[in-house]
C-alpha angles and dihedrals in degrees: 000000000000096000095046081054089058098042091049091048083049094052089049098050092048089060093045089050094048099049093079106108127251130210124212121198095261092049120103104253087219095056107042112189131194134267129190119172102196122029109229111222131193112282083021102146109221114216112226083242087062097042089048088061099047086050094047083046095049104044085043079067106044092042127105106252123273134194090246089057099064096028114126126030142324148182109225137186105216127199127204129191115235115290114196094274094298096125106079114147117113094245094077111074114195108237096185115311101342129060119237124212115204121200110009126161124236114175116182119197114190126217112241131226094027125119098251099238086067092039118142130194155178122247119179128188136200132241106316105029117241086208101041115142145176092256105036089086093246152113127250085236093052136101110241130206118198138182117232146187119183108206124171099354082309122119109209113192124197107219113236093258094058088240110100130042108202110189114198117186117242138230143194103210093174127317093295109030128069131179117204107181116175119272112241133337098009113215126219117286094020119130138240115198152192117184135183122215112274087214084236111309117167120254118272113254124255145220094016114186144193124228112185102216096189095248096031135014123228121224121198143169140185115257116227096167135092103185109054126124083210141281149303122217117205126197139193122185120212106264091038118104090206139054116244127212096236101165142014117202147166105207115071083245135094136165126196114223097163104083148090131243108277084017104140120197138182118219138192128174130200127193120223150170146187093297088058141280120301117243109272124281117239116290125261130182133202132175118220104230132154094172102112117207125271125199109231104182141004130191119238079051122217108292099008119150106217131177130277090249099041103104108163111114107189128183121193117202133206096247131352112318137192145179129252135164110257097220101048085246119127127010130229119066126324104282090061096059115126083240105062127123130184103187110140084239092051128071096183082138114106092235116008153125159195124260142144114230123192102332097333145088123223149136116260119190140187115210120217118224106294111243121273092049095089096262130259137240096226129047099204138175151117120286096211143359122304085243093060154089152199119251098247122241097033135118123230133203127214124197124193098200101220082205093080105032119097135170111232093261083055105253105151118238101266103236134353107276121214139202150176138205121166124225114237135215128317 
């Protein structure tokens, strides 16, 4: 009698045990279903194989959460409260009042050697970040990379920009499926997620970029998995409505060789192996040109006799133009190179000249768009104060320095342009 008891409580406990839910990869993470291989019947006779399994499930579920538990990587739907209007890629869909994000990639990389409750980690997300918000210094399409500790079942992530630490409370739902919701009084644009094992996919890559290399253009991305076999680069051409798998590498490098001058083209790359292929990085475009910029017209024009008081200097290019230091120092626009001089017998300026005004002598300089703002057809400003004038009967050179003009595509202005006007009468 004794025996038949146990084996009934057994029976009992095994269904208990398997009606947690499983989720399986096709499965929508929101909605986790359940999944039982083999169905138990009365009489049926459980192996202690079978009954150790059921305990270590059960007490997975009812644990407080551990590093080990969300280590790896997962695919996650992520949910965001609505966030005055700043989430607007395609890949959130509003759902009420909130936007949901499917399939997006979370990897987690532990630091080893620590105590855990130091423990400090590496998660990386795919493009767009599961984990994006207003004060981690990114964009919703970006890729993100945080910082985390997990003390006490709470995940705490470091924003990109080391300012803001955001916990979110986490979960077990079952052995492949884990929940993280923000801990406390969730601010606008943080996520709530659930998320479903990846089996061990690698992490997607990060911070891919475009070179235009005149005749090609280079694509690269930065590498934050261990475990890939290598990477997938996808490609869509303007005009196409999909994207198409146009190269698989092992190295974080790829050139195009397969395009035509002005052909522009938008890349992703994702890394895999033999588990599966990791969810897209971001999306970046180039455009192949060899073609360099030309001015076509300045005003004053060349030879142009203008007023003591007129002081816009304006350059029209052939196509959009910016500024950029020559040698890769400083950062801002031109004027601020490392490289920048301002002497009187130097013209290491991207677009100035030589004038006395009013009874002195100086340089005075416009500054085209710095690179990284798209680029303008026009480099425009005024070549002195509002409160000032030209000395009058005078000629004055302009120099546009080809060492700090750039197209867009980063083809360099082919050769220094000069020009004159002359300053009439008083």
């Amino acid at each position: 009698m004794k025996s038949l008891k146990r084996l009934l409580s057994l029976t009992f406990l095994t269904s208990l045990a398997l009606s947690f839910p499983a989720v399986s990869e096709e499965d929508d993470a929101t909605k986790p279903k359940t999944k039982v291989a083999d169905e138990f019947k009365q009489g049926d006779v459980v192996s202690a194989e079978t009954f150790n399994q059921i305990f270590r499930t059960i007490e997975r579920i009812n644990k407080v959460a551990q590093d080990e538990d969300i280590d790896g990587s997962w695919i996650c739907t992520a949910i965001q409260v609505f966030g005055n209007g700043v989430i607007n890629t395609a890949d959130w869909q509003q759902a009420g009042v909130v936007y949901r994000l499917d399939n997006g990639q979370l990897t987690f990389s532990r630091t080893e050697g620590t105590p855990t409750i130091e423990t400090v980690g590496t998660a990386t997300t795919s493009a767009p970040s599961v984990l994006w918000s207003a004060g981690g210094g990114g964009k919703e399409s970006d890729s993100s990379t945080h910082s985390y500790s997990m003390i006490g079942g709470t995940l705490y992530f470091l924003d990109p920009d080391g300012r803001n630490t955001t916990p979110y409370a986490v979960s077990i739902v079952n052995a492949n499926t884990i929940a993280l919701k923000v801990a406390g009084n969730p601010a606008n644009w943080r996520s709530s997620l659930i998320c479903r094992s990846a089996n061990g996919i690698p992490a997607s890559p990060i911070s891919p970029s475009a070179t235009n290399k005149k005749t090609s253009l280079d694509i690269a991305w930065t590498d934050v998995s261990s475990d890939e076999t290598g990477f997938k680069v996808y490609r869509t051409l303007s005009g196409e409505a999909s994207s198409t798998l146009v190269a698989t590498v092992t190295e974080a490098a790829y050139t195009d060789n397969d395009l035509e001058e002005g052909q522009s083209a938008s890349y992703s790359v994702t890394s895999y192996n033999d588990n599966g292929e990791s969810a897209k990085s971001k999306v970046i475009t180039a455009t192949q040109d060899s073609i360099p910029p030309t001015i076509i017209a300045t005003s004053p024009a060349n030879g142009d006799e203008i007023a003591t008081d007129d002081r816009q200097l304006t350059i029209t290019f052939s196509e959009k133009i910016e500024a950029y230091c020559p040698s890769g120092g400083g950062a801002g626009p031109a004027d601020y190179c490392n490289d920048y001089e301002s002497s009187v017998d130097s013209f290491s300026l991207p677009i100035a000249g030589v004038a006395a005004i009013r009874n002195s002598t100086r340089v005075f300089q416009i500054s085209p768009p710095s690179s990284g703002y798209g680029g303008s057809l026009t480099a425009s400003g005024s070549m002195m104060g509002s409160a000032e004038s030209f000395q009058p009967n005078q000629t004055v050179t302009v120099k546009v320095n080809k060492d700090y003009i750039r197209d867009v595509n980063g083809n360099q202005l082919a050769e220094d342009y000069e020009f004159t006007f002359t300053v009439g009468e008083d």
